[in-house]
C-alpha positions in Angstrom: 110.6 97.4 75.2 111.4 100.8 76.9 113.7 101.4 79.0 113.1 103.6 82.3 115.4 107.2 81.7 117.5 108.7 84.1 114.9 111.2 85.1 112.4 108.5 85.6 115.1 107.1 88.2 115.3 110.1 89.9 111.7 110.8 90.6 111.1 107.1 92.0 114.2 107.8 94.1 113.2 110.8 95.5 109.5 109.1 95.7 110.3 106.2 97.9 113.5 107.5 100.0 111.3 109.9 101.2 109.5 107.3 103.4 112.9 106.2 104.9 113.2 109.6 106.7 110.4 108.3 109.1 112.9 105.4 110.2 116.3 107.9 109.9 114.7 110.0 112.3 114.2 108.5 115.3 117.8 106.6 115.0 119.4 110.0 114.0 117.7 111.7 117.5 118.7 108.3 119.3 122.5 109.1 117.6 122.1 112.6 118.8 121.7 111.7 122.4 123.8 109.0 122.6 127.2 110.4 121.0 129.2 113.8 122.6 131.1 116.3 120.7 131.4 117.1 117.3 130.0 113.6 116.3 126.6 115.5 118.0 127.1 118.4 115.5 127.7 116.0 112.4 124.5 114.0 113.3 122.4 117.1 113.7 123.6 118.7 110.2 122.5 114.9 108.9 118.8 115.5 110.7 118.4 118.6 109.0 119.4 117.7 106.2 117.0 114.8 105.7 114.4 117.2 107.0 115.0 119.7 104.1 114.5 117.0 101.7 111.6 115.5 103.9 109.9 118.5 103.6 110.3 119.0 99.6 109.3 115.7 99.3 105.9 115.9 101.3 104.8 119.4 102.3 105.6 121.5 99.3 103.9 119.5 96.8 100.7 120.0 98.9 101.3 124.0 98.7 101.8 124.2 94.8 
């Protein structure tokens, strides 16, 4: 039996966390509204982020 590598790992990760950013981003913009100050800040850095990796995850392996 083979086991899965640590490569293997990472790809599945980044494969199926990339559908929780649909649920992180309505709580994060709920977060966003909700909280004052720097939490605000901190939550927004979070949202973009997520968004970066979102995007690496779904748009830019349509462009290559």
């Amino acid at each position: 039996m083979t086991g899965i590598g640590p490569m293997e790992w990472i790809k599945l990760a980044t494969y199926y966390a990339g559908y929780s950013y649909f649920i992180a981003v309505p709580l994060t913009l709920w977060l966003i509204v909700r909280r004052g100050g720097a939490v605000r800040y901190l939550w927004a850095a979070f949202l973009t982020a997520i968004s970066l990796l979102a995007y690496a995850r779904f748009v830019e392996p349509r462009i290559l």
